[in-house]
N, C-alpha and C positions, 0 to 999 in steps of 0.2 A: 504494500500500500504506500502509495506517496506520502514522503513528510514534508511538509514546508513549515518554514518558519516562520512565526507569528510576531505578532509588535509583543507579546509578555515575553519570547527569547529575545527581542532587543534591543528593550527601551531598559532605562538608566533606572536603577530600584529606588537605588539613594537621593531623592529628591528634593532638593531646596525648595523651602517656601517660604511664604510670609504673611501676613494677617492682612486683614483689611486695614486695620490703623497703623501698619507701619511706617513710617515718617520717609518722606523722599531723599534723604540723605542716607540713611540706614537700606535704603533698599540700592542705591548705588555702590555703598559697602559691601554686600552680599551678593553683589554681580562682579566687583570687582575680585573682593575674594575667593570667591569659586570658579572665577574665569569661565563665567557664562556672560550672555546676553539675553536672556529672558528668566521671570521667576514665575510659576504659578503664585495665585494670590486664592486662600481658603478662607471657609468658615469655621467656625466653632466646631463644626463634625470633621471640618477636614477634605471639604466639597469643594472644588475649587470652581471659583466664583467669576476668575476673570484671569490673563496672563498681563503681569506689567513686562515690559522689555525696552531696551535702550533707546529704540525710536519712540516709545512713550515719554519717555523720561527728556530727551530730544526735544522735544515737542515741545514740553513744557519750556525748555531750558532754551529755543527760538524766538518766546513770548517778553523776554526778560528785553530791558531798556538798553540799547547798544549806544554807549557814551560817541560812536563816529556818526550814527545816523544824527540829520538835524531834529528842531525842535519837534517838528509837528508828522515824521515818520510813524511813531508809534499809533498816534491817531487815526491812520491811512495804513496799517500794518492789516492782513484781509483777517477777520475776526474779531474785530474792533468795534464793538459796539453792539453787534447783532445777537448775543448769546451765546456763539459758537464757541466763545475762549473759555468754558467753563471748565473745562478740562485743565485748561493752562494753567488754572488757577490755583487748581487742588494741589493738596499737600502731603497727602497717602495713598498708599497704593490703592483703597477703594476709588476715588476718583483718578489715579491716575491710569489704571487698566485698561486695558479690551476688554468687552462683556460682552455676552458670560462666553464664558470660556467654550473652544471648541474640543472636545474630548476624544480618545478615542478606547476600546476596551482589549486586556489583553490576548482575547480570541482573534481580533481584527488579523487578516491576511495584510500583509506591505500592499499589496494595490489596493485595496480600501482606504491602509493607513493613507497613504501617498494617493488617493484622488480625494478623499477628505481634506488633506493640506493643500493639495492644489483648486480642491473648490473654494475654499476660505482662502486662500493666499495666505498661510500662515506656514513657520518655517520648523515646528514644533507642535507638539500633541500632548495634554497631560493624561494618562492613563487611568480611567478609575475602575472600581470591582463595581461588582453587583450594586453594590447600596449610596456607589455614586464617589464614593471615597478616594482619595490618591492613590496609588500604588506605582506610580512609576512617571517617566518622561519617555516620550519616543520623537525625534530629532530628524528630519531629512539625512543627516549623516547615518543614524543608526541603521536607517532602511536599505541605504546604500548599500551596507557591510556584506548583503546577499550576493552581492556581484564582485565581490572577493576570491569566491568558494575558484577552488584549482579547475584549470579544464578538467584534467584528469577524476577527480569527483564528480562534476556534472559528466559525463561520459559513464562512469560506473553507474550512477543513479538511473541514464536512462535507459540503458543495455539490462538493468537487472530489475530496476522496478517500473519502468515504463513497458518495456518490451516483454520482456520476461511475467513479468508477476503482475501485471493488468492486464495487458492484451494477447497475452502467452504466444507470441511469436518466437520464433528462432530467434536469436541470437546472432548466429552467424550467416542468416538472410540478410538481414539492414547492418550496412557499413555507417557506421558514425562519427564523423571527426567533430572535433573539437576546438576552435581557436580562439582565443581570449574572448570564449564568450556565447562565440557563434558558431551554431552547427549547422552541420551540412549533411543531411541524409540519404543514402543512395542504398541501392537492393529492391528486394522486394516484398512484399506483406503478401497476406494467403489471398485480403480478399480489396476491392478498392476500396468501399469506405473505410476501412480504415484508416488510410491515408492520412483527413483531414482529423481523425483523431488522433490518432499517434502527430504527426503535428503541433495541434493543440498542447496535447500532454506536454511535450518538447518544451512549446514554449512555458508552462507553468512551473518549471524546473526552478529551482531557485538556480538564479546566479547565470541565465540564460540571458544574450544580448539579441538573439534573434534567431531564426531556423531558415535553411532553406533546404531545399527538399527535390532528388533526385528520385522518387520513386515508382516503380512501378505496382501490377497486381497478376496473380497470377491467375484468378477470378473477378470478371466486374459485374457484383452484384447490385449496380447501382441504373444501369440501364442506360447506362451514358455513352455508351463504346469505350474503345481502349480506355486503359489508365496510366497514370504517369503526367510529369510535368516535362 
């Protein structure tokens, strides 16, 4: 059976946070000293309620009076008057965060994690259980880590549990290479649909950058005439 790796193998366990009252200075302390750039922001249960991060803090810190601008800059600065600088103004992390937080759980597959961040445009995930609580961080970097894995392991995974142990093909029918990422399949499968499944599978590999695919069928049960690309 296929394993892939989920966002609870690898997001970050040990997670900084911070309260809602934490004061804008202390939370610049806490980004500096743990050589991050974002913090989740929690409640009393530990629910995390909103993420502050550097371009928040930024934001605020763009608002402040620049002794080169002339007098009447600040006045003409866009957010000046209208309400919107209400943010700029706060002083803890409750007003200075993003809200509410976009979350994600440690079941989540990396493409969920990673089309979740890319629907929010957010560069991080905080992770919670069941009852909504932190348990972890998962990071754009951490998702990456999947495409680490050796050619040589993605080659074994899919010759013994793509091939072999789902779709119990031969082995040594489909030729597989492997190169930083990308495979290239050639031989033949018994029947043609399986084709675009063995494919599929392919690409769900962890640590897979793309498939292409030389295959024939030694049967097409699919009504199509020949098979193969």
């Amino acid at each position: 059976m296929l394993q892939h790796r989920t966002v609870g193998d690898l997001m970050t366990r040990s997670v900084v946070r911070v309260q809602r009252g934490t004061l804008f200075t202390e939370i610049v302390h806490v980004l500096q000293e743990h050589d991050i750039t974002a913090v989740p922001v929690v409640d009393a249960e530990d629910r995390p309620v909103g993420v502050v991060s550097e371009a928040d803090l930024l934001a605020k810190a763009s608002r402040r009076p620049d002794p080169h601008d002339g007098a009447g800059a600040r006045a003409n600065a866009p957010g000046a008057g209208d309400g919107t600088g209400a943010k700029h103004e706060a002083t803890t992390a409750e007003g200075l965060m993003t809200s509410p937080a976009v979350c994600a759980r440690p079941d989540w597959s990396v493409v969920e994690a990673a089309r979740t961040m890319e629907e929010h445009r957010v560069k991080r995930l905080p992770v919670v259980d069941g009852t909504g609580r932190l348990v972890g961080l998962v990071s754009r970097g951490d998702l990456l880590r999947v495409f680490l894995r050796t050619d040589r392991a993605i080659r074994e995974e899919i010759l013994e549990d793509v091939l072999v142990r789902t779709l119990r093909q031969s082995p040594s029918a489909v030729g597989v290479e492997v190169n930083h990422g990308q495979v290239r399949l050639s031989g033949s499968v018994r029947l043609s649909s399986l084709v675009p499944v063995l494919v599929q599978l392919c690409q769900s590999v962890d640590g897979v950058v793309s498939v292409d695919h030389h295959l024939s069928a030694e049967t097409d049960d699919t009504g199509d005439g020949p098979s193969g690309s």
